[in-house]
FIROFI-192742 format. One record per atom (N, C-alpha, C): z, y, x. Coordinates in Angstrom, 3 decimals, m for minus. Layout:
<recs>
c3, c2, c1
Z, Y, X
...
</recs>
This chain:
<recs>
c3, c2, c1
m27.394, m35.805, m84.917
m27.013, m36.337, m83.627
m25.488, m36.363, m83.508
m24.976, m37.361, m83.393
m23.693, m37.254, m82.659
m23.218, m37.155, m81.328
m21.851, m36.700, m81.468
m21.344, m35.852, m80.014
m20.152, m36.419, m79.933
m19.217, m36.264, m78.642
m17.864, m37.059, m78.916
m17.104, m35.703, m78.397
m16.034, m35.102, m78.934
m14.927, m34.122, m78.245
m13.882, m34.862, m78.741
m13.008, m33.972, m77.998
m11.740, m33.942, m77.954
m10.800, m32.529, m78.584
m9.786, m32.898, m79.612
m9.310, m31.484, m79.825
m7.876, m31.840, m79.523
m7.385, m30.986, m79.272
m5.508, m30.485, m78.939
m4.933, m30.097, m80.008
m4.183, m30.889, m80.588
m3.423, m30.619, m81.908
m1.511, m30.108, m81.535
m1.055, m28.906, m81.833
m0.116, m28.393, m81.498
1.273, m27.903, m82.494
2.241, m27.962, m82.848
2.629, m27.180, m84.099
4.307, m27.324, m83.409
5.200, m26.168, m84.067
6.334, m25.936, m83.586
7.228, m25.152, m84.759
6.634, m25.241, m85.972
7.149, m25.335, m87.702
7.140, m25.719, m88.562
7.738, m26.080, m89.211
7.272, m26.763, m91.087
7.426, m28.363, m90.505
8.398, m28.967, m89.560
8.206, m30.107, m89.649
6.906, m30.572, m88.634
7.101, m29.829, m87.243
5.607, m30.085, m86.004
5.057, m31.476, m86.336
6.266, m32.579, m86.253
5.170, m34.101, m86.224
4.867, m34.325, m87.540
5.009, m34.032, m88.292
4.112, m34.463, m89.640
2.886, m33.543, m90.051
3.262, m32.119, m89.487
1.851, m31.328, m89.571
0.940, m31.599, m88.302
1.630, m32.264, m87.612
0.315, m32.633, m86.527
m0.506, m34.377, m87.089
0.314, m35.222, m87.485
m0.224, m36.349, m88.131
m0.973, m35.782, m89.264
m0.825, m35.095, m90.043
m1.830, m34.529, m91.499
m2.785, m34.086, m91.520
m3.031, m33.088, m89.507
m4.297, m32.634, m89.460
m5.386, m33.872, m88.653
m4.169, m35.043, m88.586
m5.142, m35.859, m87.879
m5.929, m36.537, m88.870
m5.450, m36.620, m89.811
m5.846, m37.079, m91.106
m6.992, m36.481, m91.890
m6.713, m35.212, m91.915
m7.498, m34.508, m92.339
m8.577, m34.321, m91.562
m8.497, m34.195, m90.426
m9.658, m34.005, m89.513
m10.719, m35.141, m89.745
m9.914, m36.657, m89.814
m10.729, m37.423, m90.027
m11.824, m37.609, m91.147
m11.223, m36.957, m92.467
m11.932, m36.464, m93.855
m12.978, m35.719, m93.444
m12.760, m34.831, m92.684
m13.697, m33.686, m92.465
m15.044, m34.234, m92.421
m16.553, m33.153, m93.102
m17.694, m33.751, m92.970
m18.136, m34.157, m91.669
m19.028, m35.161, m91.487
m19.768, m35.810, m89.987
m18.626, m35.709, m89.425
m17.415, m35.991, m89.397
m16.350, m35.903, m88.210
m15.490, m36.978, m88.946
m15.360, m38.302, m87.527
m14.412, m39.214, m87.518
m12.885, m39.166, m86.498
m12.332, m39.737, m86.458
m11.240, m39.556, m85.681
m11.404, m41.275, m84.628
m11.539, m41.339, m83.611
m11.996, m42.370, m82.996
m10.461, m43.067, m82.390
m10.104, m41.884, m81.776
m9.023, m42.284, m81.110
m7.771, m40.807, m81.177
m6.117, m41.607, m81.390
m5.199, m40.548, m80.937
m4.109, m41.152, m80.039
m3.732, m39.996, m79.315
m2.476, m40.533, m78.629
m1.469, m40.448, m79.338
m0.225, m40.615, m78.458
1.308, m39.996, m78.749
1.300, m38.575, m79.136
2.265, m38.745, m79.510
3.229, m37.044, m79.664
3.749, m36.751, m78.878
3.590, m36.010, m78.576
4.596, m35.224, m77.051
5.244, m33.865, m77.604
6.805, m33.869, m77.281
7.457, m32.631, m77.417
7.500, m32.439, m75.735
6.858, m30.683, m75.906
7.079, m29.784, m74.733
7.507, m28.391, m75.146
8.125, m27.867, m74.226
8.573, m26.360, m74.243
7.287, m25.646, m74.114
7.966, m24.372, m74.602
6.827, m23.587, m75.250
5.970, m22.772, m74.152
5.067, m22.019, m74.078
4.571, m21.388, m72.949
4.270, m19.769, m73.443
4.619, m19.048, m72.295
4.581, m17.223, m72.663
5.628, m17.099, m73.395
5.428, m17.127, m74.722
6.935, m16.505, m75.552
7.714, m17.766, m75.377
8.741, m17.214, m74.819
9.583, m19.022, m74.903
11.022, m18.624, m75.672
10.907, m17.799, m76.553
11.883, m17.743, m77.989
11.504, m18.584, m79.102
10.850, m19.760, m78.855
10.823, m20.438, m80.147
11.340, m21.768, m79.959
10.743, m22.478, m81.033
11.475, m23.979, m80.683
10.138, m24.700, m79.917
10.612, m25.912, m79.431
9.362, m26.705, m78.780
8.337, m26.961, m79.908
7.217, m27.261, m78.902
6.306, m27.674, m79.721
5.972, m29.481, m79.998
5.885, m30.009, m80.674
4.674, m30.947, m80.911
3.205, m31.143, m80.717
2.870, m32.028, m79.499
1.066, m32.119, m79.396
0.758, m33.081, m79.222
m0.406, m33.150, m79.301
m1.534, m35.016, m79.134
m2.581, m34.465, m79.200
m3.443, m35.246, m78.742
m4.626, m35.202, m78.369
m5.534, m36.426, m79.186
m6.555, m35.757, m79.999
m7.560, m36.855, m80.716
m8.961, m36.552, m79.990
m9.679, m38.097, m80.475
m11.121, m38.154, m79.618
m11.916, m38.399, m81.310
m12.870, m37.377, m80.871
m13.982, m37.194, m82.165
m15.346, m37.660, m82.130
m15.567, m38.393, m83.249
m17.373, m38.440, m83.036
m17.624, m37.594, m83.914
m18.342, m36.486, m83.996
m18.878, m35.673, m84.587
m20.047, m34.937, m85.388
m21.219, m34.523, m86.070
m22.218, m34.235, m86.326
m22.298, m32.813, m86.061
m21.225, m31.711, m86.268
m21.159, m30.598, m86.118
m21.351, m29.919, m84.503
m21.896, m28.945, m84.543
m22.102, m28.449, m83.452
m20.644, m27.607, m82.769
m20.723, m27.352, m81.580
m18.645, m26.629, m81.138
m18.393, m25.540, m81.998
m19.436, m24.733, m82.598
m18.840, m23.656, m82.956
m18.943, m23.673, m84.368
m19.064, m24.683, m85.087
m19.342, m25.766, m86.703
m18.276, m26.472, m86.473
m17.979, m26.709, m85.127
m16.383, m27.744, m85.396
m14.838, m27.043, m85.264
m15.109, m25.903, m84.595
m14.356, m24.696, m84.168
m13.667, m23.975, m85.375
m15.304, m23.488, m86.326
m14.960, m22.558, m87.435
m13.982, m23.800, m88.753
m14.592, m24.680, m88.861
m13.707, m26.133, m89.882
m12.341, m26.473, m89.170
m11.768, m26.104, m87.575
m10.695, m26.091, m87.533
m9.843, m25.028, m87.702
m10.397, m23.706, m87.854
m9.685, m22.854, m87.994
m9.050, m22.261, m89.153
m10.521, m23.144, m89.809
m10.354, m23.166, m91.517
m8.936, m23.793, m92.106
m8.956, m25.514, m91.374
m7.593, m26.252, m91.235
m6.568, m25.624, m91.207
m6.069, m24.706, m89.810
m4.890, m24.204, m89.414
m5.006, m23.178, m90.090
m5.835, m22.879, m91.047
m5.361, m21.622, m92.026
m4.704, m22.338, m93.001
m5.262, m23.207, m93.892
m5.136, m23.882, m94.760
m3.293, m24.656, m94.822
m3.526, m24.604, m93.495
m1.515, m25.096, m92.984
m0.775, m23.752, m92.866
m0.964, m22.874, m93.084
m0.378, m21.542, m92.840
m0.227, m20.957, m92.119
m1.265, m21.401, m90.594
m1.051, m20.971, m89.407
m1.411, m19.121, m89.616
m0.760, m18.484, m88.915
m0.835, m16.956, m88.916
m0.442, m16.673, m87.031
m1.625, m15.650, m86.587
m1.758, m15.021, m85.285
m1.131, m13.369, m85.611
0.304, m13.701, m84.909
1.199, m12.843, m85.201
1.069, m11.830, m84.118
1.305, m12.921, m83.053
1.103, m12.451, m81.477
0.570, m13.412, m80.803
0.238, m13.332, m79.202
m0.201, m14.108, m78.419
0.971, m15.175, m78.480
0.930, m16.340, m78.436
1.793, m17.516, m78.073
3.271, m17.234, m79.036
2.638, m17.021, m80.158
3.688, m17.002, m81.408
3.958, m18.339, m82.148
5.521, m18.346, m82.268
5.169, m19.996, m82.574
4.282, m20.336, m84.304
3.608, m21.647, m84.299
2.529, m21.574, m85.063
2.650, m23.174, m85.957
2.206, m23.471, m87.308
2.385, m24.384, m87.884
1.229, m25.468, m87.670
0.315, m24.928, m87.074
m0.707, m26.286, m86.416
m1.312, m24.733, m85.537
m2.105, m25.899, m84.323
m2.912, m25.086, m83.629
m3.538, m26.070, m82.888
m4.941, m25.648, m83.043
m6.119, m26.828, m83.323
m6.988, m26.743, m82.049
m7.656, m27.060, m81.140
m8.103, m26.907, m80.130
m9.859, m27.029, m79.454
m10.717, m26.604, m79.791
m11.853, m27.959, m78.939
m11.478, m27.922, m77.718
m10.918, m29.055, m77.017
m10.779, m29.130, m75.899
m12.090, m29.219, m74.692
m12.946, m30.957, m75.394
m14.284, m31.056, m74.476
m14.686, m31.332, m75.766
m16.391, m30.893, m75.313
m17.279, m31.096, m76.249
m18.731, m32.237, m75.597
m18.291, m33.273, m75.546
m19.283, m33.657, m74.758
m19.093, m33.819, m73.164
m20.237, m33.030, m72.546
m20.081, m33.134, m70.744
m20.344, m31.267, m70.790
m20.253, m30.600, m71.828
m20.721, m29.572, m72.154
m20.153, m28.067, m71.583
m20.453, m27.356, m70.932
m19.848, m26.200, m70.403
m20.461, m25.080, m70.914
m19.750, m24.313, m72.304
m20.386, m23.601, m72.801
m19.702, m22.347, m73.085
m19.902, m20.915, m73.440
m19.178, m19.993, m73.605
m20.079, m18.940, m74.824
m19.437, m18.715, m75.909
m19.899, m17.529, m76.755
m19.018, m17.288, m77.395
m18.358, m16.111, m78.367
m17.710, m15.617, m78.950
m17.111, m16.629, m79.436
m15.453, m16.379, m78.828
m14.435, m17.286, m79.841
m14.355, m18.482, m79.499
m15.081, m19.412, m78.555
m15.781, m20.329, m77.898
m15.448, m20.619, m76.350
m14.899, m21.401, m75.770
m15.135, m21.176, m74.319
m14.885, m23.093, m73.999
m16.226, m23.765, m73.859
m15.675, m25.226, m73.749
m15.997, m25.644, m72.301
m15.238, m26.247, m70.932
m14.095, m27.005, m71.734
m13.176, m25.628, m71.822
m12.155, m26.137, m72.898
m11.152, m25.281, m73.603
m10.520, m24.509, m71.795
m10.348, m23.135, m71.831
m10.327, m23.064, m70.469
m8.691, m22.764, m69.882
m7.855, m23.189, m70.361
m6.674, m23.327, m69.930
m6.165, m25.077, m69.719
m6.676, m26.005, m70.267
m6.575, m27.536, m70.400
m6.349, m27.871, m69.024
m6.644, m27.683, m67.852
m6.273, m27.845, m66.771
m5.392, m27.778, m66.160
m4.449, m26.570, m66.873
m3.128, m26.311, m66.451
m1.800, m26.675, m67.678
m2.216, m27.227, m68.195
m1.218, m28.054, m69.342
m1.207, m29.298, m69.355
m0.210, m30.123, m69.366
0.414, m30.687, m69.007
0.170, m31.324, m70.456
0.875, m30.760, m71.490
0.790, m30.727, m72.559
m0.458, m31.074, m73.252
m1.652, m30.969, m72.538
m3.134, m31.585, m73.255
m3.465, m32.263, m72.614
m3.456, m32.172, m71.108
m3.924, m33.216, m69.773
m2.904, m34.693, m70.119
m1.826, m34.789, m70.474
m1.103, m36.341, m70.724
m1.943, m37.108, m72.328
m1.794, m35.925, m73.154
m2.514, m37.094, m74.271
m3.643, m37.548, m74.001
m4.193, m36.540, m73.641
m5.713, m36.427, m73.276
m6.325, m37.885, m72.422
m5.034, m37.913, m70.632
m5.018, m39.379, m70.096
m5.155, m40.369, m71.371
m3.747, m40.236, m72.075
m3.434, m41.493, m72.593
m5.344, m42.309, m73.463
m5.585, m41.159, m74.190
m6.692, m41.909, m74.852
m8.222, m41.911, m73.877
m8.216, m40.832, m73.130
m9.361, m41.037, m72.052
m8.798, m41.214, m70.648
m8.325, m42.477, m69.554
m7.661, m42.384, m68.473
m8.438, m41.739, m67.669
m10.011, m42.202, m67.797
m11.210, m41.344, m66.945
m11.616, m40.176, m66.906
m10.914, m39.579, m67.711
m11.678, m38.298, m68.125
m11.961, m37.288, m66.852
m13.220, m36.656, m67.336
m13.535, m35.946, m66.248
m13.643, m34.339, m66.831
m13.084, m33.142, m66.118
m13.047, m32.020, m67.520
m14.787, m31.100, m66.936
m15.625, m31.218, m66.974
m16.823, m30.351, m66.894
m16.524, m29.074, m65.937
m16.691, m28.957, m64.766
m16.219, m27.922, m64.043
m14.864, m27.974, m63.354
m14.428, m28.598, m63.636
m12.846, m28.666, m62.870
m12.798, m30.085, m62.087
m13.224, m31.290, m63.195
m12.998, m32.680, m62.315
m12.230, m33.271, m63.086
m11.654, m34.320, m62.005
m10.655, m35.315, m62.857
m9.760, m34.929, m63.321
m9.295, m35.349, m64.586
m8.196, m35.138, m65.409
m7.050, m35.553, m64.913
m6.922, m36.776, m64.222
m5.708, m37.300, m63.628
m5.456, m36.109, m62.115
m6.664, m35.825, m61.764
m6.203, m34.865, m61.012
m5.330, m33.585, m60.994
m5.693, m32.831, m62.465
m5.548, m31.868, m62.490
m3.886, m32.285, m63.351
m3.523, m33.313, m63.731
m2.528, m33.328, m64.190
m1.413, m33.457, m63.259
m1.609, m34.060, m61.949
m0.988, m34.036, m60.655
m0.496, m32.550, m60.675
m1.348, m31.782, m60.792
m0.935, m30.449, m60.262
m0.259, m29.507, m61.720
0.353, m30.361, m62.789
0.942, m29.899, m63.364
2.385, m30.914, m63.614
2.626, m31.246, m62.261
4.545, m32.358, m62.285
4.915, m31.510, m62.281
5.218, m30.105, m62.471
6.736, m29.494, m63.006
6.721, m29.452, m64.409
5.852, m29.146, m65.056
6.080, m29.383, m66.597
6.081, m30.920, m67.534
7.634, m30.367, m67.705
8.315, m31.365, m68.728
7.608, m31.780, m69.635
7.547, m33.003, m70.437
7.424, m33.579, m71.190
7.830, m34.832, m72.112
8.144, m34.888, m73.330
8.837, m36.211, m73.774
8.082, m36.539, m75.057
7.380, m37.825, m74.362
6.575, m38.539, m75.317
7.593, m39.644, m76.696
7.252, m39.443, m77.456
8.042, m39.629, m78.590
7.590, m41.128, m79.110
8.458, m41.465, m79.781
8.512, m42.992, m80.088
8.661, m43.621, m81.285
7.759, m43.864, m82.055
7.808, m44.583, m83.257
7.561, m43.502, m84.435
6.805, m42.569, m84.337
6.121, m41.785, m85.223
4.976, m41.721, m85.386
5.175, m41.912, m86.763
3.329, m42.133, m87.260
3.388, m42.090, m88.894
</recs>
């Protein structure tokens, strides 16, 4: 059966926009998983530790065969595979991979919490997220354009001619 999510692709080392284009790439390789749709790149400042450099993010739309926590464990696999390392909470990181929505799906188990449960208050996932779904609706919270209203203080600069 296929499913459609969305993941949050993030990185703020080794070159952020080319390790965020590589996992889009790669993601698309990945088994039963296509890459349907991506947005822009967006550079934003960092959140919690804000001693690092900005980050790089976008937002891709997936058709999938894997179940969230089959698509979860193959991204984490990814951001290992890029050298990502959990140093500390909000340490800066060389990809950082997301399920954002899984479907219309509101689900929670170990390691797991969909929709992704901070996406509401970022700015940073709520703009790509518009760009490739304008409708989006987040499962429990509502409209996406809504909830991005209530994140105009955070900056953002969508980037131009990278790919």
């Amino acid at each position: 059966m296929k499913h459609t999510a969305y993941i949050g692709l993030g990185s703020n080392l080794a070159n952020p926009s080319a390790q965020v284009l590589q996992a889009m790439q790669a993601i698309d390789c990945m088994e039963s998983t296509r890459v349907l749709a991506r947005s822009s790149l967006y550079r934003s400042a960092p959140v919690g530790y804000l001693e690092q450099p900005d980050f790089i993010n976008a937002v891709i739309k997936v058709e999938t065969e894997l179940s969230p926590l089959d698509l979860l464990k193959t991204l984490l696999a990814l951001e290992q595979q890029n050298g990502r390392t959990r140093e500390f909470q909000n340490a800066p990181r060389t990809l950082d991979l997301d399920v954002l929505l899984y479907d219309d799906l509101q689900h929670h188990e170990h390691g797991l919490t969909v929709p992704h449960p901070q996406m509401h208050k970022r700015a940073f996932v709520l703009q790509p997220l518009l760009e490739i779904a304008p409708d989006c609706v987040i499962p429990g919270v509502g409209s996406a354009v809504a909830a991005m209203r209530n994140c105009s203080d955070q900056q953002l600069e969508k980037l131009q001619n990278v790919a």
